[in-house]
Biopython code that builds the backbone (N, CA, C, O; Angstrom):
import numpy as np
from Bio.PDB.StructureBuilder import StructureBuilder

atoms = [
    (1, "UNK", "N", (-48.118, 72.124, 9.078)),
    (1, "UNK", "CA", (-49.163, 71.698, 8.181)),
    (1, "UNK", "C", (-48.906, 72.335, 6.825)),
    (1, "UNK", "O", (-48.647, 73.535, 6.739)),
    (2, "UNK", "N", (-48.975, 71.554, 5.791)),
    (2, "UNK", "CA", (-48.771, 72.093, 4.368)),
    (2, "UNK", "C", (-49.850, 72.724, 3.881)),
    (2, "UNK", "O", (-50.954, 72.197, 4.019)),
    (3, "UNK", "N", (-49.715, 73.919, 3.250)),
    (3, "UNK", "CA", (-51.359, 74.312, 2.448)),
    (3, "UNK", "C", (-52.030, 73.526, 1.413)),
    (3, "UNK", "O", (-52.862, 73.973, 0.622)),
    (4, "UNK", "N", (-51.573, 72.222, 1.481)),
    (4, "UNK", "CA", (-52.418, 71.527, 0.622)),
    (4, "UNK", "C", (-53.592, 71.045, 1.766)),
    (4, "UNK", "O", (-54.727, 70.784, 1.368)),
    (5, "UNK", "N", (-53.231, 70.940, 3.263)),
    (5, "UNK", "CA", (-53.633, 69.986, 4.186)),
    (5, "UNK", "C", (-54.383, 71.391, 4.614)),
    (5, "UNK", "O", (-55.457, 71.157, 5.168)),
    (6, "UNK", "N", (-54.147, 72.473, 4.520)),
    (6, "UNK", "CA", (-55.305, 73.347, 5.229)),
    (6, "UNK", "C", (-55.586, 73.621, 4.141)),
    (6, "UNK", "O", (-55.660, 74.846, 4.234)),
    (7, "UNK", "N", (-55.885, 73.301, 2.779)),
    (7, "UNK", "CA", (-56.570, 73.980, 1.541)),
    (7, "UNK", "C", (-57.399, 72.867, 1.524)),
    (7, "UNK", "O", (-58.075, 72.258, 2.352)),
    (8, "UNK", "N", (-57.088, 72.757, 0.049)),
    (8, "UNK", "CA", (-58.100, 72.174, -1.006)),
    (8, "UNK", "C", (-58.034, 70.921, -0.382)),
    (8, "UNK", "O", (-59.162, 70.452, -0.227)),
    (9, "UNK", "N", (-56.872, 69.999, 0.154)),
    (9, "UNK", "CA", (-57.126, 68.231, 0.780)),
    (9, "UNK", "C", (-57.742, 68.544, 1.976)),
    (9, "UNK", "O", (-58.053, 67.462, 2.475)),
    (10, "UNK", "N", (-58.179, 69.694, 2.902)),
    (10, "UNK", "CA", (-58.847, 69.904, 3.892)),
    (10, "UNK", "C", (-60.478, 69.738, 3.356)),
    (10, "UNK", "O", (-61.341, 68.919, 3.673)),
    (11, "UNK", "N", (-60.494, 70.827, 2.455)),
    (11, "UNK", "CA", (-61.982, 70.686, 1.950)),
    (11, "UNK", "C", (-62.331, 69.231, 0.884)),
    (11, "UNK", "O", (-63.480, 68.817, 0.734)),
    (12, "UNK", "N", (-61.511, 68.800, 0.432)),
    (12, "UNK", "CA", (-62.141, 67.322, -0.007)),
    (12, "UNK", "C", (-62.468, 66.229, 1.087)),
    (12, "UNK", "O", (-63.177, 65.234, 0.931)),
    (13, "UNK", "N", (-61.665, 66.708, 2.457)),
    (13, "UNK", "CA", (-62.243, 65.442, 3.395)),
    (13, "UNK", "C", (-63.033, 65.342, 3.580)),
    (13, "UNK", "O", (-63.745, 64.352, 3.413)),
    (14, "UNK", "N", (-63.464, 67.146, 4.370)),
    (14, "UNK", "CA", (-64.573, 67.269, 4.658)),
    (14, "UNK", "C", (-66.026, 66.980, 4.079)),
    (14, "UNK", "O", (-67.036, 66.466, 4.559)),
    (15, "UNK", "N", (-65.733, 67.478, 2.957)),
    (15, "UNK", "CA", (-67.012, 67.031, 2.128)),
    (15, "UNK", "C", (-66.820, 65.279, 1.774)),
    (15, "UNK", "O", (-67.859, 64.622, 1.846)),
    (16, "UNK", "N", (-65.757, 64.666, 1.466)),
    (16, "UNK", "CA", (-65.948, 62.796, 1.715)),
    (16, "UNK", "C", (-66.669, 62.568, 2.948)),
    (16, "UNK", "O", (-67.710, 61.924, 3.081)),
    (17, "UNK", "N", (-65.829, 63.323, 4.055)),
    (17, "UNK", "CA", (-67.358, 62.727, 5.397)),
    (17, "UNK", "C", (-68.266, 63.256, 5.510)),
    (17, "UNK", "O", (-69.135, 62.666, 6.152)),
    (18, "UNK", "N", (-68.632, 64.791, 4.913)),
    (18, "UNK", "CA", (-70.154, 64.679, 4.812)),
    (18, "UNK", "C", (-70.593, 63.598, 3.940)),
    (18, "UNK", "O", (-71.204, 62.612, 4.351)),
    (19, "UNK", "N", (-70.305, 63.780, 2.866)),
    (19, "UNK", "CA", (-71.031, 62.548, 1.800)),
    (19, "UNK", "C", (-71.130, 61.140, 2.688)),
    (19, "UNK", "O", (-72.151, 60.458, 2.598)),
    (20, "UNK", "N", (-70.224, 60.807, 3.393)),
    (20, "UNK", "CA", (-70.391, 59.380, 4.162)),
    (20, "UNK", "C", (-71.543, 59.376, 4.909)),
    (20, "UNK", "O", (-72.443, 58.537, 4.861)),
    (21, "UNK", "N", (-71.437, 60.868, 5.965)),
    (21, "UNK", "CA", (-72.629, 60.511, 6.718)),
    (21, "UNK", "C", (-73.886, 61.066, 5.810)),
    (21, "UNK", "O", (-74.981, 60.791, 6.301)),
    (22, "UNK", "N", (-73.912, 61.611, 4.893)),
    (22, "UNK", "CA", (-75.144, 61.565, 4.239)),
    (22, "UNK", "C", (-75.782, 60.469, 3.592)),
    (22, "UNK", "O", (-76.940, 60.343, 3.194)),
    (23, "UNK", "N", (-74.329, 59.330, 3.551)),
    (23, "UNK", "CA", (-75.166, 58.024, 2.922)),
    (23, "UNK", "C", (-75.533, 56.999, 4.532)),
    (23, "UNK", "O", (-76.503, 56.279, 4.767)),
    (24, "UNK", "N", (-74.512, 57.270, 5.267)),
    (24, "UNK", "CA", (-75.081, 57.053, 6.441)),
    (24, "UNK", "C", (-76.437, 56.991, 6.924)),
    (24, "UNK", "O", (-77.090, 56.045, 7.363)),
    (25, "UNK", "N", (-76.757, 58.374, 6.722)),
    (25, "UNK", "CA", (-78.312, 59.103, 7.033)),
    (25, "UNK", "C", (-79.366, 58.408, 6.379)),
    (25, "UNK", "O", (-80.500, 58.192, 6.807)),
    (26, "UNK", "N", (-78.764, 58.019, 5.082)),
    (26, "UNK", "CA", (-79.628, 57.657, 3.791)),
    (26, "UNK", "C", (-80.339, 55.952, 4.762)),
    (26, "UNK", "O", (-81.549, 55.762, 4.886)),
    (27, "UNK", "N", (-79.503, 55.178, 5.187)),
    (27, "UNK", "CA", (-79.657, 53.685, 5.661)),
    (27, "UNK", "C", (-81.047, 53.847, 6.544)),
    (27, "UNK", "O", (-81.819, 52.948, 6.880)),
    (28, "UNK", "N", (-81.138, 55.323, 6.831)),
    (28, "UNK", "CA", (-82.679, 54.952, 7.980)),
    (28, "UNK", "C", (-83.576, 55.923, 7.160)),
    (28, "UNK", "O", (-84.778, 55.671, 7.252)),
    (29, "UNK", "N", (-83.296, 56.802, 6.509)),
    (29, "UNK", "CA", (-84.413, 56.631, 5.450)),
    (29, "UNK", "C", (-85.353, 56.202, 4.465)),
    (29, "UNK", "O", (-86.559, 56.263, 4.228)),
    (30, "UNK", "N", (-83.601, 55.442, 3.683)),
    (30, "UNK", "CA", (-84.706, 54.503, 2.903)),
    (30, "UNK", "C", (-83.690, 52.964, 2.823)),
    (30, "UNK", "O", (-82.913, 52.650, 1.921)),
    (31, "UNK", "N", (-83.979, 52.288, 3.930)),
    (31, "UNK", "CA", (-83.128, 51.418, 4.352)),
    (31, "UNK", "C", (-83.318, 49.967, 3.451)),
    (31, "UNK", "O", (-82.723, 48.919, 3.700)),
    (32, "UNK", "N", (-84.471, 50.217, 2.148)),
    (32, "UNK", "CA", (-84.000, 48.776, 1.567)),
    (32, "UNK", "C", (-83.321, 48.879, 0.236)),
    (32, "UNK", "O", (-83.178, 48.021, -0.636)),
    (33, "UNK", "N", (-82.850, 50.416, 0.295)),
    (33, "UNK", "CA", (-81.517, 50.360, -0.917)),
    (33, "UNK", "C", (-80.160, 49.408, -0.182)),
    (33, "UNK", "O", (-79.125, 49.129, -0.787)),
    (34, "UNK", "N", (-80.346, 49.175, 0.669)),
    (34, "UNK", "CA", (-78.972, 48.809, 1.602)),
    (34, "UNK", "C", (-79.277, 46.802, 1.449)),
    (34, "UNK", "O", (-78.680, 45.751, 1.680)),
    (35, "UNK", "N", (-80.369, 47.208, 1.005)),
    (35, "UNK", "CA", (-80.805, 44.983, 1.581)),
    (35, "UNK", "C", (-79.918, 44.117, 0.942)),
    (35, "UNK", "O", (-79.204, 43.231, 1.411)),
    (36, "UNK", "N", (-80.114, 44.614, -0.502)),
    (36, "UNK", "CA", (-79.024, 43.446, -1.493)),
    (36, "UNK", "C", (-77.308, 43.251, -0.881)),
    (36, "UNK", "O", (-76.568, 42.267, -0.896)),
    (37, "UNK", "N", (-77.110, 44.597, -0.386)),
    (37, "UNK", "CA", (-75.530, 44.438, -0.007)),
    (37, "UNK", "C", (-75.062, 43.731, 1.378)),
    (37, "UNK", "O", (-74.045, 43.075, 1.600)),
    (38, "UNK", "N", (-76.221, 44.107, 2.303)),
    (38, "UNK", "CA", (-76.243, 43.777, 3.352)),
    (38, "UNK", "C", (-76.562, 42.305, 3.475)),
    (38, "UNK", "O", (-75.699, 41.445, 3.650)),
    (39, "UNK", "N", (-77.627, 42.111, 3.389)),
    (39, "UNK", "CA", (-77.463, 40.856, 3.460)),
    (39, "UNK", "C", (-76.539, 39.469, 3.079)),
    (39, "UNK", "O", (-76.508, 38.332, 3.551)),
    (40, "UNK", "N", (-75.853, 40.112, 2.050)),
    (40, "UNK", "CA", (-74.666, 39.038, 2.225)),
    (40, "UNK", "C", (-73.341, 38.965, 3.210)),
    (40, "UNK", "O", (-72.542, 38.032, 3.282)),
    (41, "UNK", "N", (-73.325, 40.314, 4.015)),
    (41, "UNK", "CA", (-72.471, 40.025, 5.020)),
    (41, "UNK", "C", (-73.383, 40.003, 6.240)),
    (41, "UNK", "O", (-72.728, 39.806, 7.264)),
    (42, "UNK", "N", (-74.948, 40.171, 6.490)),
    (42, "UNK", "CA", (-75.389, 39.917, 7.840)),
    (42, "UNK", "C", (-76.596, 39.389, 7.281)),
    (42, "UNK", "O", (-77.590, 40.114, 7.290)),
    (43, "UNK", "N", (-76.677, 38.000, 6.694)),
    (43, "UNK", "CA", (-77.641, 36.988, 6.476)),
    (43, "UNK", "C", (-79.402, 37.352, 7.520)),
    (43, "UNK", "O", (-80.526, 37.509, 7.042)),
    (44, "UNK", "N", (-79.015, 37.375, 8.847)),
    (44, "UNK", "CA", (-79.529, 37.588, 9.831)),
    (44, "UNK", "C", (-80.019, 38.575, 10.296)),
    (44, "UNK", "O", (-79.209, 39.484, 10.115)),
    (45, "UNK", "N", (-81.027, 38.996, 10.881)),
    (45, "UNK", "CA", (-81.120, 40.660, 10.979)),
    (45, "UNK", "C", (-81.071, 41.609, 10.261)),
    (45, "UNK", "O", (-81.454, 42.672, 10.749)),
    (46, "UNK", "N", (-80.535, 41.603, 8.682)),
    (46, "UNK", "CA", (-80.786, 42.724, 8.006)),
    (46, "UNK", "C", (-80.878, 43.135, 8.409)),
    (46, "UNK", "O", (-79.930, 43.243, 9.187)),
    (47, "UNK", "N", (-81.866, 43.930, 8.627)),
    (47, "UNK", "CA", (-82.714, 45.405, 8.707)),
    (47, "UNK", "C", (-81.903, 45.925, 9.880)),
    (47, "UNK", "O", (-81.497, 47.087, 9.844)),
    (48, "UNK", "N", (-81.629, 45.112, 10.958)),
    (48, "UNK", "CA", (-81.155, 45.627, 11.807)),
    (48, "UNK", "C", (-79.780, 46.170, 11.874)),
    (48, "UNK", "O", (-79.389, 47.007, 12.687)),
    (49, "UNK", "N", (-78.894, 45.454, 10.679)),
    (49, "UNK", "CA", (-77.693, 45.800, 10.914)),
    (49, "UNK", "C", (-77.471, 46.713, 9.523)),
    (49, "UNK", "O", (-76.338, 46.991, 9.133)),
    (50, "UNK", "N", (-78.838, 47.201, 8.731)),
    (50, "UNK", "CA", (-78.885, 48.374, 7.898)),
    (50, "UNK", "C", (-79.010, 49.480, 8.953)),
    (50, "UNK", "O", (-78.729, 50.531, 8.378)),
    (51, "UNK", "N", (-79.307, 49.716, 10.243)),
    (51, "UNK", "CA", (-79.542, 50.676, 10.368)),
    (51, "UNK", "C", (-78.575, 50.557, 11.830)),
    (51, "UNK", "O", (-78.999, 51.159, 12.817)),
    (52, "UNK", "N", (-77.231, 49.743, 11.945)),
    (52, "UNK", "CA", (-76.335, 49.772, 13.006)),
    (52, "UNK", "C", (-75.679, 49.815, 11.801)),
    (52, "UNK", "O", (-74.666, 49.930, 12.491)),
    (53, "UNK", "N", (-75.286, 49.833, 10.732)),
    (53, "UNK", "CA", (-73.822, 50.146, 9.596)),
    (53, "UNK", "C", (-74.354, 51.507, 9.300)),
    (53, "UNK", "O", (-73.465, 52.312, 9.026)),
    (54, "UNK", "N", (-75.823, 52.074, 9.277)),
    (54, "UNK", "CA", (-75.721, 53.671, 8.950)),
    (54, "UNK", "C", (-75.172, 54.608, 10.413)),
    (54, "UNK", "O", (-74.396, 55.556, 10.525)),
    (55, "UNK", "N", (-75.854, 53.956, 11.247)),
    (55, "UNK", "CA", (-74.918, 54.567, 12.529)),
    (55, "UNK", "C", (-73.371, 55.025, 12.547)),
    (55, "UNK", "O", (-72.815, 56.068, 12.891)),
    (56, "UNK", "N", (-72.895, 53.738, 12.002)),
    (56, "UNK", "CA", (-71.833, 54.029, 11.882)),
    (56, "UNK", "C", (-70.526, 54.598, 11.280)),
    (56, "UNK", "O", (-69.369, 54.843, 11.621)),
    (57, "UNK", "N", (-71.549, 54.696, 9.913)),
    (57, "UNK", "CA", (-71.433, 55.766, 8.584)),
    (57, "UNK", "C", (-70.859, 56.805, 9.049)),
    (57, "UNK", "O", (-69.820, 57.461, 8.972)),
    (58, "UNK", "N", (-72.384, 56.729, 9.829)),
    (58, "UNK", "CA", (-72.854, 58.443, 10.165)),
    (58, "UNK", "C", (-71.831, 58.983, 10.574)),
    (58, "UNK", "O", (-71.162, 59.847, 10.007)),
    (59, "UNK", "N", (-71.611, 58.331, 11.919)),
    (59, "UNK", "CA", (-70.311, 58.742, 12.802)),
    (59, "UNK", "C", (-68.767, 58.556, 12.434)),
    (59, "UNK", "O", (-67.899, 58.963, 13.206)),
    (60, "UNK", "N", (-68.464, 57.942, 11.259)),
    (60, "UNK", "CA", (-67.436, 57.660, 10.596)),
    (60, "UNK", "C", (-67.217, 59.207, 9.764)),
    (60, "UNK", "O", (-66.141, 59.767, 9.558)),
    (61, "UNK", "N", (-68.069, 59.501, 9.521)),
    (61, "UNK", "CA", (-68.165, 60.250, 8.115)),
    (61, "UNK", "C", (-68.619, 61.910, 8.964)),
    (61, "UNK", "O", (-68.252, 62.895, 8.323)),
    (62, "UNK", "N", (-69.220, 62.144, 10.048)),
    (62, "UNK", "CA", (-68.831, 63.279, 10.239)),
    (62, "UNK", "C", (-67.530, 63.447, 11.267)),
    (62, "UNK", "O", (-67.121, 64.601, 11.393)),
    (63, "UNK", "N", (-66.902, 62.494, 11.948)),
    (63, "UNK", "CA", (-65.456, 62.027, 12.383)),
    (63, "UNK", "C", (-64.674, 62.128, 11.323)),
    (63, "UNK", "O", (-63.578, 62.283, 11.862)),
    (64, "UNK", "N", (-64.413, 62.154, 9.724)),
    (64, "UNK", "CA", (-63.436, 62.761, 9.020)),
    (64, "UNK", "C", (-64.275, 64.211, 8.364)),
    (64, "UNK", "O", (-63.458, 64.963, 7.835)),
    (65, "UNK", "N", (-65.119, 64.515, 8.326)),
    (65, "UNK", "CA", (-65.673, 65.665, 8.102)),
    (65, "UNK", "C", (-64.921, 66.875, 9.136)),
    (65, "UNK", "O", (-64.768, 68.007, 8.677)),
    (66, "UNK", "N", (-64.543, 66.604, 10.320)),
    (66, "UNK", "CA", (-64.004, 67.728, 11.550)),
    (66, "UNK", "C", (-62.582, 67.252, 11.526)),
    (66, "UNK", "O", (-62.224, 66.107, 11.803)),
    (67, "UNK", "N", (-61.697, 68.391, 11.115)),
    (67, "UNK", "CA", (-60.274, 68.358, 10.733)),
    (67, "UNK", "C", (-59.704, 67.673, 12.612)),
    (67, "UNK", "O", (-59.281, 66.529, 12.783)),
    (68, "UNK", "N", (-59.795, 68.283, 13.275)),
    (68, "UNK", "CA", (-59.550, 67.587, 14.909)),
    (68, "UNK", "C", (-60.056, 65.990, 14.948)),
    (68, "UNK", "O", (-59.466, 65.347, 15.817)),
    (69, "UNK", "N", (-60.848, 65.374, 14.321)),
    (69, "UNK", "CA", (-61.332, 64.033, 14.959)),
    (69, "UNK", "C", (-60.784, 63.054, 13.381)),
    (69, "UNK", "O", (-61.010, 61.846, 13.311)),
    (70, "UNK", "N", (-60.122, 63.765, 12.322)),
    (70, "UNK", "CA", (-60.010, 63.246, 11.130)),
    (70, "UNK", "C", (-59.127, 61.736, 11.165)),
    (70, "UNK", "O", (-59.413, 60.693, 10.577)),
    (71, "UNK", "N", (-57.787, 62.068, 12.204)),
    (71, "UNK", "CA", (-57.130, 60.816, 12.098)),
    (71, "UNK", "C", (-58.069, 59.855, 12.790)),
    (71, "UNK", "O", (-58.442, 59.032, 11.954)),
    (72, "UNK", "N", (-58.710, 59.577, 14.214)),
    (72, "UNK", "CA", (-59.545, 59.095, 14.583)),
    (72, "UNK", "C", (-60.817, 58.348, 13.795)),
    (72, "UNK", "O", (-61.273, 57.248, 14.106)),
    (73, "UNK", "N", (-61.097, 58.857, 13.141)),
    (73, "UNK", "CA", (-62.099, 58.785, 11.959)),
    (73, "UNK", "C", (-61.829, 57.668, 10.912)),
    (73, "UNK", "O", (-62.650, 56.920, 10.380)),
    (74, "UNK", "N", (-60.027, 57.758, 10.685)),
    (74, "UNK", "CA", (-59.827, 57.153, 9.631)),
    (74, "UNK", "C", (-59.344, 55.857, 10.259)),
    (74, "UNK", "O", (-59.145, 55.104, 9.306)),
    (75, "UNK", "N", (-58.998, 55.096, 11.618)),
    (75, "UNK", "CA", (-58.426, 54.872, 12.313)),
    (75, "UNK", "C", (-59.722, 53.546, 12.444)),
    (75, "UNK", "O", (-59.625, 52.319, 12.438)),
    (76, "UNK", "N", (-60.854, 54.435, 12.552)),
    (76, "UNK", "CA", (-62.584, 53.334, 12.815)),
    (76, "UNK", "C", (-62.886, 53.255, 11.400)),
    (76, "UNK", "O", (-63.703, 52.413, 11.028)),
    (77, "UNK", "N", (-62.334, 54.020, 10.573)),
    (77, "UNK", "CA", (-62.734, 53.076, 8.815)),
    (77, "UNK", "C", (-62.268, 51.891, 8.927)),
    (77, "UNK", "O", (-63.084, 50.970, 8.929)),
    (78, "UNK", "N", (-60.838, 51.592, 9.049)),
    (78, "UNK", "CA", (-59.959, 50.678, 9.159)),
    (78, "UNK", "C", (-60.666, 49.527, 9.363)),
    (78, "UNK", "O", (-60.890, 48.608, 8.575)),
    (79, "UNK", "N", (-61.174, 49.751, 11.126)),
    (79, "UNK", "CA", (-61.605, 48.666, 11.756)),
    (79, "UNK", "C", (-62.879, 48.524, 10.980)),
    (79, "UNK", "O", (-62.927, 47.714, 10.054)),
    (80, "UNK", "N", (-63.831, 49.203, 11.272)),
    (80, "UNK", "CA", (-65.445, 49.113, 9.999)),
    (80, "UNK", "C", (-65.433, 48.727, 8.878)),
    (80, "UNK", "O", (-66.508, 48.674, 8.280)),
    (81, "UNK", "N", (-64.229, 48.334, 8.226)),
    (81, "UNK", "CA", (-63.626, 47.834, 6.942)),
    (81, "UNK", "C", (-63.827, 46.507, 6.950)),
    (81, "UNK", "O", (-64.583, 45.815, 6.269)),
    (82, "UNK", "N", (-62.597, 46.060, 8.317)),
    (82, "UNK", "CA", (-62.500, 44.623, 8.640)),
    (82, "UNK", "C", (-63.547, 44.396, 8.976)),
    (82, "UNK", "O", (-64.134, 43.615, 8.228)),
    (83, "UNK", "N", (-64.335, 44.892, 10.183)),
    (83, "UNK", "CA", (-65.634, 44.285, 10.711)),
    (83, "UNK", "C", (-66.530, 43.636, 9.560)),
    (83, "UNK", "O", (-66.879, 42.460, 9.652)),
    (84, "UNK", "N", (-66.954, 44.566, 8.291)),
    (84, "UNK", "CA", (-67.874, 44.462, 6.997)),
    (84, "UNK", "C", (-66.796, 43.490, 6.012)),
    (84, "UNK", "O", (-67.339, 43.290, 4.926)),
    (85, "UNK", "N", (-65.422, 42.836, 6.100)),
    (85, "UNK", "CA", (-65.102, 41.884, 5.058)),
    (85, "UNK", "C", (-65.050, 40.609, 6.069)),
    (85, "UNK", "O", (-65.016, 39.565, 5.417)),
    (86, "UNK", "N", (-65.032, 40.373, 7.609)),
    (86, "UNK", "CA", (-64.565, 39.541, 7.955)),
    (86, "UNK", "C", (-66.729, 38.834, 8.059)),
    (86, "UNK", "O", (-67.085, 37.657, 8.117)),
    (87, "UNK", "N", (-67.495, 39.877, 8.046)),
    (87, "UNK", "CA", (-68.553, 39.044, 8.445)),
    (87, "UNK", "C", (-68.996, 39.029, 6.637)),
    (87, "UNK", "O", (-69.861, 38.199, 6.358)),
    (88, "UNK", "N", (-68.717, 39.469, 6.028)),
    (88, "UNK", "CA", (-69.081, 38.871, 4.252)),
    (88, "UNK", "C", (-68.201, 37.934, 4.165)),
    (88, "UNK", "O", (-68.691, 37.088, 3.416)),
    (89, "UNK", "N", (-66.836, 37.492, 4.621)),
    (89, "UNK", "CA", (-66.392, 36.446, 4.161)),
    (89, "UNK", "C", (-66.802, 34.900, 5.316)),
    (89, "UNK", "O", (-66.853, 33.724, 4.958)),
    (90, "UNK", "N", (-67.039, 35.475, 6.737)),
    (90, "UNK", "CA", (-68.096, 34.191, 7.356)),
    (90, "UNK", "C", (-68.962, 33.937, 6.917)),
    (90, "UNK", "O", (-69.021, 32.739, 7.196)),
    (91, "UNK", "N", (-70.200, 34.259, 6.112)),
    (91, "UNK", "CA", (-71.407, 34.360, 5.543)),
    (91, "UNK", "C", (-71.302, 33.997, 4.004)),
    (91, "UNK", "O", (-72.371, 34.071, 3.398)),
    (92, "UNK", "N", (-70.328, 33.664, 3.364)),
    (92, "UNK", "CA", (-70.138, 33.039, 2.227)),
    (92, "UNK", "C", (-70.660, 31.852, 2.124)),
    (92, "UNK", "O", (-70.523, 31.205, 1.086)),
]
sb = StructureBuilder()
sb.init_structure("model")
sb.init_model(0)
sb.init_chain("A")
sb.init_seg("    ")
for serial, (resi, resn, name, xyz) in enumerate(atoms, 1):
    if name == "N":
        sb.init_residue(resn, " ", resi, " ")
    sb.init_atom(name, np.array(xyz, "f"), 0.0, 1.0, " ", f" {name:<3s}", serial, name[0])
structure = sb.get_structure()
């Protein structure tokens, strides 16, 4: 491991997946900052799939926050990527 990867690029992940799951967190707090975006890739259910995409934030984002689960983490961005362009581009 290089000391960039146990330094300073260790501590920027970590804090990117806190920040993720803190916006994560944010979707069931105050879940109609999320409506305008959401709803154009889940027409249907909103609300419901504001607070199944913060789930998954959540768990995205403290999964690269823990240096052990980081590749894993980045592995379900990927897919959570596709999942959120393939249902905004059905919903066009």
């Amino acid at each position: 491991m290089s000391s960039v990867e146990s330094g300073s690029g260790s501590r920027v992940a970590t804090l990117a997946g806190l920040g993720l799951a803190g916006v994560g967190l944010s979707h069931f707090l105050k879940p109609e900052l999320f409506e305008s975006m959401t709803v154009q890739a889940f027409p249907r259910n909103t609300r419901q799939f504001i607070y199944v995409n913060g789930g998954i934030e959540t768990a995205i984002g403290l999964g690269l926050a823990a240096r052990k689960t980081r590749k894993l983490a980045l592995l379900g961005t990927v897919g959570y990527l596709a999942y959120l362009a393939g249902n905004a581009a059905r919903n066009r």
